[in-house]
N, C-alpha and C positions, 0 to 999 in steps of 0.2 A: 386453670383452677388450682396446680399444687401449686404455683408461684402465687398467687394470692391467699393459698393459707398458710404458705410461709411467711408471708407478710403479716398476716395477720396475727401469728404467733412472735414475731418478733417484736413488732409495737407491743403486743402483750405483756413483752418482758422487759422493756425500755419503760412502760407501765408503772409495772412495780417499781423499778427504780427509782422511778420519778416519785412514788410517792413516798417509798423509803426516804428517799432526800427531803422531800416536806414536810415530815413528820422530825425530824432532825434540826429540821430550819425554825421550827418552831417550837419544839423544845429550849433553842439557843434565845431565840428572841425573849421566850417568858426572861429563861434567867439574865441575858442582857438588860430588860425593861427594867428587872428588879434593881440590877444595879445602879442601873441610870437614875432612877428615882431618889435612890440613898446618894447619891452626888452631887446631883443638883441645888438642893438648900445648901450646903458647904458651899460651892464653888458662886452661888450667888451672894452668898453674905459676905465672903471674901472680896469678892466683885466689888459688892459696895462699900467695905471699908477700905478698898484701893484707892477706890473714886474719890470718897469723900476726905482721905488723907490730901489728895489733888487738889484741892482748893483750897487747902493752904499755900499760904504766898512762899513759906522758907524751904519748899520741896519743889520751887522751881530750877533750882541748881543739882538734885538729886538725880546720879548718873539714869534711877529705874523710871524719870519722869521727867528728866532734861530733851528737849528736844534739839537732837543734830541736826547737822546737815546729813542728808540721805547719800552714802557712795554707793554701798552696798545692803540690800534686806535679805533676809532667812524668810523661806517660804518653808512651815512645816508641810508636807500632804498627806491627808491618810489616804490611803483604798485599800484595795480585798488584797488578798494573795490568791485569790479563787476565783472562776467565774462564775456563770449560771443563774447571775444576781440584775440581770436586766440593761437597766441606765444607770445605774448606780455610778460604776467606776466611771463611766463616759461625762456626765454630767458633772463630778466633783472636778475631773481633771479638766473640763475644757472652762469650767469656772477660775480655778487657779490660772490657768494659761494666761484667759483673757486680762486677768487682774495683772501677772507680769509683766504681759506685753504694756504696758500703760508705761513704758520706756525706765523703767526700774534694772538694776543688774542685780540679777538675784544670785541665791546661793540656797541651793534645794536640799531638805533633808526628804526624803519620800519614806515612804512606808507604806508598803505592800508589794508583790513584786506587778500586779497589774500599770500600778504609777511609774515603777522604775522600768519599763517595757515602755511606758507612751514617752517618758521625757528622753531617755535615751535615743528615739527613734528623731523626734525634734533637737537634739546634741545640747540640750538646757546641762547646766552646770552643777550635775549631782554629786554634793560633796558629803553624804553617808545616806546610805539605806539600810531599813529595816526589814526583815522579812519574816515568815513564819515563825511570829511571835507567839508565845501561847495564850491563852487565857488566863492563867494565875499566873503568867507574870509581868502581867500588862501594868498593873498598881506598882509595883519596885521599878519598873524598868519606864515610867512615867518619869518617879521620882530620881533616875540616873539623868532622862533626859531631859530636866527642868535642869537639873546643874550644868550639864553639859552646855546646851541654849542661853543661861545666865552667864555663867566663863566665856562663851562667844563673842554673849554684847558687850559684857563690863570690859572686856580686853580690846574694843575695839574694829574687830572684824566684821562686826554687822552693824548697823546704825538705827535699826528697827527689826521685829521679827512678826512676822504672818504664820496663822494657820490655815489652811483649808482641810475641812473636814462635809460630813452631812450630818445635818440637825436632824433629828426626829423631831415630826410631828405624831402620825399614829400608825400605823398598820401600811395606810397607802399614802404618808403623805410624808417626805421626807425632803429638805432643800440642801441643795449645797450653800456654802459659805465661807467667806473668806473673813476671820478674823483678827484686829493690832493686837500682840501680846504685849510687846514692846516697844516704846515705852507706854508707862502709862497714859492713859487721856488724862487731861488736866482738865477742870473749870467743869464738869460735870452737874447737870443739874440732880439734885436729889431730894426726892420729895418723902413726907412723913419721916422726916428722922431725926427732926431738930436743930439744933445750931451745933454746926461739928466744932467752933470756937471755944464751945464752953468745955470739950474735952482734954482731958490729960493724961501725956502718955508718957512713960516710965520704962526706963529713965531717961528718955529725951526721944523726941521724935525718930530724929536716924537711927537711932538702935532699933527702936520698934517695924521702919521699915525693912534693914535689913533680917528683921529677924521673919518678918510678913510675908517677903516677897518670896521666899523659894514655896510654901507654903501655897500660897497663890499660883505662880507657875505650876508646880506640880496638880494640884488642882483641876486649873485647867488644860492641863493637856491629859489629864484622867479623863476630865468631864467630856472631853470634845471624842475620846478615845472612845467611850461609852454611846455618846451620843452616833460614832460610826459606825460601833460595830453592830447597834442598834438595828442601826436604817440598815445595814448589810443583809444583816439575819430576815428583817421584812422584808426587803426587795429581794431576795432569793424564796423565800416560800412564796410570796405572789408569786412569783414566775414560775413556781413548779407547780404551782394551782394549778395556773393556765396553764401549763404545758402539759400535767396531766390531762386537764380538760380537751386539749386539744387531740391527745392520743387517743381517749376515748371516743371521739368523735371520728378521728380517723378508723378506728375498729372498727364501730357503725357502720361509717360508708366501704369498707374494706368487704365487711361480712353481706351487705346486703349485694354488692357485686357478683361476690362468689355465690351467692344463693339464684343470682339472675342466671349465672353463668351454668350452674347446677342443672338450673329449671329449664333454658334451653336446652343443653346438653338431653336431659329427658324425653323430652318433647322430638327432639331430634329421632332419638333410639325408637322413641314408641311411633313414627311416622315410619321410616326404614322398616321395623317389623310389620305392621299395617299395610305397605307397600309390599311384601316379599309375601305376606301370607294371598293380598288380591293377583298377585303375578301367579301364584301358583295352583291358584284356584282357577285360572283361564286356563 
């Protein structure tokens, strides 16, 4: 009976914890959500004026939409630095994996120390990591590593670049995803927005791409930044829902134990005196 209410005081306290964490995990989600929302129209209109510069015929020699031959690609990857977040990191990483192995020789930038633990352990070719980055300085340090990623390719080193990140859907529904940052897609289809022909750009098309494209990169590796740390903050408070849920329910059956064990124990003591008081009355 004491080993069972120390048990049961212990889970009580693994309890609280657990929800202290939930209530934190979910403070972060609001203001990640917030964020996400205010990035998304940017990084999508961006998007589509990338696109739609693409289907012009004189940006098919243009290094940000030339397409090479493949020697070598840049796999970005986000994950947590943290665990306690479910499938999260499991499922972004064996997504990336699977996309590599398609006989590509990569070159990994990872981000979070969860990613740089699984690719290390597979001896993949991790040529910088990020780790315990903060939150406000996720937006500048985007914007360093859009430059860094453009100087990669323009110089030659990589011949296309990937991200793998996790897209938010809502609360419980978040997918991993591998996306080309580079180069662009060409010949995209684009609907409602008219004839990109009749447009004019100043003062000449390459200016306007080079001056678009850091702009765009950094963008989206904001966007996809937000979009992970999104889906991180959800699938960590689910899981401390349920794991509180599940402590709770361990107390439950913990406490109705020790109540059996009580209630014997009683029943015992009051048989023995019953028994001692009929012996001594013979």
């Amino acid at each position: 009976m004491r080993d069972i209410k120390q048990r049961i005081e212990n889970v009580r306290s693994t309890e609280q914890i657990i929800r202290a964490m939930d209530m934190v995990a979910s403070t972060k989600l609001q203001k990640a959500r917030r964020q996400l929302e205010g990035v998304r129209p940017m990084y999508h209109e961006l998007k589509r004026v990338v696109e739609e510069i693409g289907n012009k015929e004189e940006v098919e020699d243009h290094p940000f939409y030339f397409e090479r031959k493949v020697k070598n690609s840049l796999y970005i990857v986000l994950t947590s630095d943290r665990g306690l977040s479910g499938s999260y990191n499991v499922n972004v990483l064996a997504h990336a994996l699977k996309h590599m192995n398609e006989g590509k020789n990569e070159k990994i930038l990872v981000v979070g120390s969860k990613g740089n633990e699984y690719f290390k352990k597979r001896n993949k070719n991790i040529i910088r990591k990020i780790t315990n980055i903060a939150d406000a300085r996720v937006y500048y340090g985007t914007e360093n590593l859009a430059e860094w990623v453009s100087e990669l390719y323009l110089s030659g080193e990589v011949e296309e670049v990937y991200i793998a990140y996790t897209r938010f859907e809502n609360v419980l529904s978040y997918t991993p995803q591998v996306e080309r940052l580079l180069p662009v897609a060409t010949g995209v289809e684009l609907e409602g927005f008219g004839n990109s022909d009749e447009k004019k750009y100043e003062p000449n098309l390459a200016t306007f791409i080079d001056h678009v494209m850091p702009l765009y990169l950094h963008m989206s590796l904001f966007r996809a930044f937000s979009e992970a740390h999104t889906s991180e903050q959800a699938a960590r408070m689910v899981n401390m829902d349920a794991a509180g849920k599940n402590a709770s329910d361990l107390i439950k059956d913990l406490t109705s134990m020790y109540n059996r064990k009580r209630q014997a124990a009683i029943t015992q003591e009051l048989s023995e005196i019953v028994g001692s008081a009929n012996f001594l009355s013979k």
